[in-house]
C-alpha positions in Angstrom: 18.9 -81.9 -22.0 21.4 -82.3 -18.8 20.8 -83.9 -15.9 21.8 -81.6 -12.9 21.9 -84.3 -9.9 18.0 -83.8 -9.6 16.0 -83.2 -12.3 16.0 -82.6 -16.1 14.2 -79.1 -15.7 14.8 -75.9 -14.3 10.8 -75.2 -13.6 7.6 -76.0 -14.9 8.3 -77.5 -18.7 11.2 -75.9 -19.4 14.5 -78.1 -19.2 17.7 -77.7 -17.7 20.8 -76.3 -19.6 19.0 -76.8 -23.3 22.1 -76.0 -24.8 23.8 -79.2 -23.7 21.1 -80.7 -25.6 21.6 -85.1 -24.6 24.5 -83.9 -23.2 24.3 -87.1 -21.0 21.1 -89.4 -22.3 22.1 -88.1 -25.5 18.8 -89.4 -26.7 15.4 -90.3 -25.7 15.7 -93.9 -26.6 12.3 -95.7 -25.1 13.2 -99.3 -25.2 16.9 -100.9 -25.0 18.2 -103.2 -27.3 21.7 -103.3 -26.7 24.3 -103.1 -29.3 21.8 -103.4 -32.0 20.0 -100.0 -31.0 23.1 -98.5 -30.9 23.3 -98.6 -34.2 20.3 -96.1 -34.7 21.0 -93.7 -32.4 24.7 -92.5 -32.3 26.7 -93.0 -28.8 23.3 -93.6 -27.2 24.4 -97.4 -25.3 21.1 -97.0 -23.1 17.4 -96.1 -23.0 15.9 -93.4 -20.1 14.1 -95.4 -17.3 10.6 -96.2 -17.7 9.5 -94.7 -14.1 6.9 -92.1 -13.9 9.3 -89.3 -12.9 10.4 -89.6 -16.2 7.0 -89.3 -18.0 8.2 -86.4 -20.5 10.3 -88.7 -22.3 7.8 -90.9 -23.2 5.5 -88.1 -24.3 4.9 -86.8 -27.2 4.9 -83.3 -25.8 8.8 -83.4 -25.2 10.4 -86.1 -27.5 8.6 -85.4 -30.8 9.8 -88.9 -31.8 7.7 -90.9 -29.5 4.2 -92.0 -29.8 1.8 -89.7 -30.1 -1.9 -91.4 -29.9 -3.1 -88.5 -32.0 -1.0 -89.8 -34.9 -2.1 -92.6 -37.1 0.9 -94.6 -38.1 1.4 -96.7 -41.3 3.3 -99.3 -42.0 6.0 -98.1 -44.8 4.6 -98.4 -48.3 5.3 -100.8 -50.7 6.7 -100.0 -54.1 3.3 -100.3 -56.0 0.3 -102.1 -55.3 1.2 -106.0 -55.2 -1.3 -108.7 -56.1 -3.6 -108.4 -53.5 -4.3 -105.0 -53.9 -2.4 -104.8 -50.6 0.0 -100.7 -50.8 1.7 -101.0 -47.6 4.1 -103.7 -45.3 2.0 -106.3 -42.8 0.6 -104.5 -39.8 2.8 -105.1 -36.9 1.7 -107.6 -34.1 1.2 -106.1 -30.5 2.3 -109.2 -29.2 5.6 -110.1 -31.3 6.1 -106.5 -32.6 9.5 -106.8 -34.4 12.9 -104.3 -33.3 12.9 -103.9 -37.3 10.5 -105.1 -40.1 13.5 -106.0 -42.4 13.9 -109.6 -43.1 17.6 -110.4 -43.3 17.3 -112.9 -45.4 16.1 -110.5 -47.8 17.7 -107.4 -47.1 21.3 -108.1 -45.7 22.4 -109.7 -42.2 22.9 -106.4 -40.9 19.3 -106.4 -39.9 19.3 -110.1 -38.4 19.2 -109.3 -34.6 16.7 -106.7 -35.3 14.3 -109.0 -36.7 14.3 -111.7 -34.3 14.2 -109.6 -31.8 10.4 -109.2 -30.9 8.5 -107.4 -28.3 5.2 -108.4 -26.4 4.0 -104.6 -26.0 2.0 -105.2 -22.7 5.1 -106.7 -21.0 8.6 -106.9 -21.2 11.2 -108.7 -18.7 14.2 -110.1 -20.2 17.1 -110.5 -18.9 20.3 -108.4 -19.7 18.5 -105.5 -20.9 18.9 -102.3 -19.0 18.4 -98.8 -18.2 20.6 -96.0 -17.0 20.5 -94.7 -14.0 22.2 -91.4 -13.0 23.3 -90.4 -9.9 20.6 -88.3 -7.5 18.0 -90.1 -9.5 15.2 -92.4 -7.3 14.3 -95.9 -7.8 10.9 -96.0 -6.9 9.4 -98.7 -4.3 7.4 -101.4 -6.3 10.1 -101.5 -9.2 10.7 -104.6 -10.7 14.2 -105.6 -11.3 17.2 -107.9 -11.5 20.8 -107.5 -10.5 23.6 -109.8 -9.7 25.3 -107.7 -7.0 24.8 -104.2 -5.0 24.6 -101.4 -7.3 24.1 -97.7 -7.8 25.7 -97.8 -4.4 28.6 -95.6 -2.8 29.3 -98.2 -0.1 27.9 -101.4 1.0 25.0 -100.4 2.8 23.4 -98.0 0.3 22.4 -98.3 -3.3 20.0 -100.8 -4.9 20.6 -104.3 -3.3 21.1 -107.7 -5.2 18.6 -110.0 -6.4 20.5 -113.0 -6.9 19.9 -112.7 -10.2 16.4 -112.8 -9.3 13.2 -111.0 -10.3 11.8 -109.2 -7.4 9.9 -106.6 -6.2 11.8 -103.1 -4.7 10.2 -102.9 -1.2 11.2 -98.9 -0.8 12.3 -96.1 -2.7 16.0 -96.0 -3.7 18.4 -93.4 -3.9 21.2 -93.4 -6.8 24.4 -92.7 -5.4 26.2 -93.8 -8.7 25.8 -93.9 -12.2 24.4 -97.3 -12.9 22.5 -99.5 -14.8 19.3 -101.9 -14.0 17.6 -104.2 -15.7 13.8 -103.6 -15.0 10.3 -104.6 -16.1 7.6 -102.3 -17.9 4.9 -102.0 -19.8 5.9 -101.1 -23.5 2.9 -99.8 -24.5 2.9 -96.9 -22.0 3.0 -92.8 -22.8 2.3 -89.7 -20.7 0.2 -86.5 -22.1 -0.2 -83.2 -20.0 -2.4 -83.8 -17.0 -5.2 -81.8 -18.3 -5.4 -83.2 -22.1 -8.7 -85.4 -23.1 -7.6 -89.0 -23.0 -7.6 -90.9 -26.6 -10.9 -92.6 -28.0 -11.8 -95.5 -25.5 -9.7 -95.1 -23.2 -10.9 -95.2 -19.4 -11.2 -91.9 -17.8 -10.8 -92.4 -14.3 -7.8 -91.6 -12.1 -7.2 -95.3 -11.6 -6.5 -96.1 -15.3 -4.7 -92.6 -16.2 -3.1 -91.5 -13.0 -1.7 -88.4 -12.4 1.7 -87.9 -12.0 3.4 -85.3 -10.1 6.2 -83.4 -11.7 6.8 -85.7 -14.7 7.7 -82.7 -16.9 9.3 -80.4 -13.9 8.6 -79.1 -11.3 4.7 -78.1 -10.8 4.3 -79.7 -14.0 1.6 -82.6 -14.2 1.3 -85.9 -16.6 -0.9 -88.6 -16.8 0.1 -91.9 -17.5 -1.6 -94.4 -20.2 -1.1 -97.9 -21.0 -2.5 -99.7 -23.9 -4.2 -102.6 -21.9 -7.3 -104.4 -21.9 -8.3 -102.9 -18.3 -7.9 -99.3 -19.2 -10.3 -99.6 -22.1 -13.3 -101.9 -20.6 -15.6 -102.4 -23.0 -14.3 -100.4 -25.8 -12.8 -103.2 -27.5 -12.9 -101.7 -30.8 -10.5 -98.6 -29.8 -8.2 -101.1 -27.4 -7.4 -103.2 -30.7 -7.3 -99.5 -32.8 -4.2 -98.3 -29.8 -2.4 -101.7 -30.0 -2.3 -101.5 -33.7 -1.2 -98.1 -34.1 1.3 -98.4 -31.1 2.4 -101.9 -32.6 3.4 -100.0 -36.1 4.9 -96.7 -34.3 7.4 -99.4 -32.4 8.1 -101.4 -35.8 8.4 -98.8 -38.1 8.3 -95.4 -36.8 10.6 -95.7 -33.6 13.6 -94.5 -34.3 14.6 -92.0 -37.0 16.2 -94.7 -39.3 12.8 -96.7 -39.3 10.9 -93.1 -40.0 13.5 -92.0 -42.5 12.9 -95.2 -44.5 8.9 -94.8 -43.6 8.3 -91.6 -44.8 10.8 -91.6 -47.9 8.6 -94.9 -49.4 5.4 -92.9 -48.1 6.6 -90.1 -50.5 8.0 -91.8 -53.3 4.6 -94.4 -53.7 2.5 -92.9 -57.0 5.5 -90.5 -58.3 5.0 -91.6 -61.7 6.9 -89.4 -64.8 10.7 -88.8 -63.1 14.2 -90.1 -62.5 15.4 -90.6 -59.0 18.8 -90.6 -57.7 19.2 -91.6 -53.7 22.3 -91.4 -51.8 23.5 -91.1 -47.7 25.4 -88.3 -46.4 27.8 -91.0 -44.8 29.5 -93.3 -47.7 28.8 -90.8 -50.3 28.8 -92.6 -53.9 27.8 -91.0 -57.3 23.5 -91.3 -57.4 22.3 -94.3 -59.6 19.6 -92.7 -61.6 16.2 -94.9 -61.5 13.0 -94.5 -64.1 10.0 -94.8 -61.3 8.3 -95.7 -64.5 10.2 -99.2 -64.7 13.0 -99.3 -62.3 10.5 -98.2 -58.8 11.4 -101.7 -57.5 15.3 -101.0 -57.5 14.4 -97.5 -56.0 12.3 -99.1 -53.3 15.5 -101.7 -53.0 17.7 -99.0 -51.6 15.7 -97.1 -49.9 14.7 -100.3 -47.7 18.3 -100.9 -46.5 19.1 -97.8 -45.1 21.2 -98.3 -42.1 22.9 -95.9 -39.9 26.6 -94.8 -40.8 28.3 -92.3 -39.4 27.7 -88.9 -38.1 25.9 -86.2 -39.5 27.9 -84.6 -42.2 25.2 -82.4 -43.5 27.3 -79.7 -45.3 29.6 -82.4 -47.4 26.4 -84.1 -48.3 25.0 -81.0 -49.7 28.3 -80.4 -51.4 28.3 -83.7 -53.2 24.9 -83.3 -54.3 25.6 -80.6 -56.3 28.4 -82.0 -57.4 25.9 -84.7 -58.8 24.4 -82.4 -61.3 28.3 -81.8 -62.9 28.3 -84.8 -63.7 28.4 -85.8 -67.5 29.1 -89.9 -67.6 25.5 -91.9 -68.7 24.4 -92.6 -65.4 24.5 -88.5 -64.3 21.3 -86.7 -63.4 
């Protein structure tokens, strides 16, 4: 995906100069979290701006990763069914939904600013946290935001003005004549579907609760927006608690590939009974430790819980090394 000065796509649904794949977003990140969500998502520094003109990324349709309300999502699975009966990690809280479930006190310091960093998913204005802006892009009128001097500017009378450092309101559209970033407010718990898809269980119908926006996928190409909130749902309590939930432990544990990598490997590994394990990253290769699932599922669980991101993506040496593994012939080998 490249920007080209105006838009992401080249018509209808179908984006601009796919070969160059992130060549400048370099991924679809939803929320920014400074340095730590750099860490889980390789040279990406900042997330996509949550405007409606940029709908698809927060759709389902074109970033696979992102919330799909058609999906239930889990919290990851524990390593066998604890005392209570209980198989899987807390629910996550719509209101104090946590960057990552990992306790550091538990699981390593690495995961410390993660975990006390926690998310009210029907607002979010903090200070210092931003989104990039790319030259030709617009900043639409009504945009909350905060800066400390003129930016996105080319000279001093164009660009997005200062707020003092203030919160407040964009009175009129803005064009980006820089690259730039700007710390704005949104509503988390927000996603777009194609303009003519059946909204999800509960929800609202009406234009006023789902609008439709124009060219949020290209050119010609229609989205409607949704936000888990007690106003698009009315009545339909039930389903409004259903969405937060499920959006609440998408954003927890589900958000990034990390988070889903460590998700679905404890989803898969819970009720293997019978076999030896071995579990190793394709960054900081080491020789496998082999673990009975029968008595040793704990110690599995362990390290599959403190997976953290490392590296790039050196796919072929991994592959290499693993079958390496099986030549090996000390006690420990496969």
């Amino acid at each position: 995906m490249q920007w080209n000065g105006s838009s992401f796509f080249s018509s209808a649904g179908v984006f601009y100069n796919v070969a160059r794949l992130f060549e400048q977003l370099h991924r679809l990140l939803s929320v920014p979290v400074s340095a730590f969500e750099l860490q889980y998502v390789l040279h990406a520094r900042r997330a996509i701006p949550p405007i409606d003109a940029f709908g698809f990324a927060r759709s389902p349709t074109y970033n696979a990763g992102y919330y799909n309300p058609a999906v239930k999502y889990d919290p990851w699975s524990l390593p066998q069914r604890d005392a209570n009966g209980l198989t899987l990690w807390p629910n996550a809280s719509f209101g104090a939904a946590r960057v990552d479930p990992r306790d550091s006190t538990l699981y390593g310091s690495d995961f410390y600013t993660g975990y006390n960093t926690v998310y009210d998913l029907a607002y979010r204005q903090v200070n210092g946290e931003a989104f990039q802006f790319l030259s030709g892009m617009t900043i639409p009128s009504g945009t909350r935001y905060r800066s400390n001097g003129r930016t996105c500017n080319s000279n001093s009378s164009n660009g997005l003005p200062s707020s003092s450092n203030n919160w407040t309101n964009l009175g009129s559209d803005v064009t980006v004549r820089a690259d730039c970033t700007v710390q704005i407010a949104y509503v988390p718990a927000t996603f777009y579907l194609p303009a003519d898809q059946a909204a999800p269980a509960g929800y609202l119908t009406s234009d006023a609760n789902r609008p439709v926006i124009r060219d949020a996928c290209g050119p010609g190409c229609n989205m409607r927006r949704y936000q888990i909130l007690p106003e698009n749902y009315g009545a339909n309590t039930a389903q409004l608690a259903d969405a937060q939930k499920n959006f609440a432990n998408w954003f927890q544990y589900h958000r990034n590939r990390i988070l889903s990598m460590v998700g679905s490997s404890s989803h898969a590994m819970f009720g293997v009974e019978n076999m030896r394990v071995g579990y190793f990253t394709i960054n900081n290769r080491q020789d496998v430790t082999m673990y009975d699932v029968a008595t040793q599922r704990p110690d599995l669980f362990g390290q599959i819980y403190r997976l953290k991101p490392n590296g790039g993506t050196p796919n072929r040496q991994a592959v290499a090394f693993l079958g390496e593994q099986f030549r090996r012939t000390d006690a420990g080998a496969p």
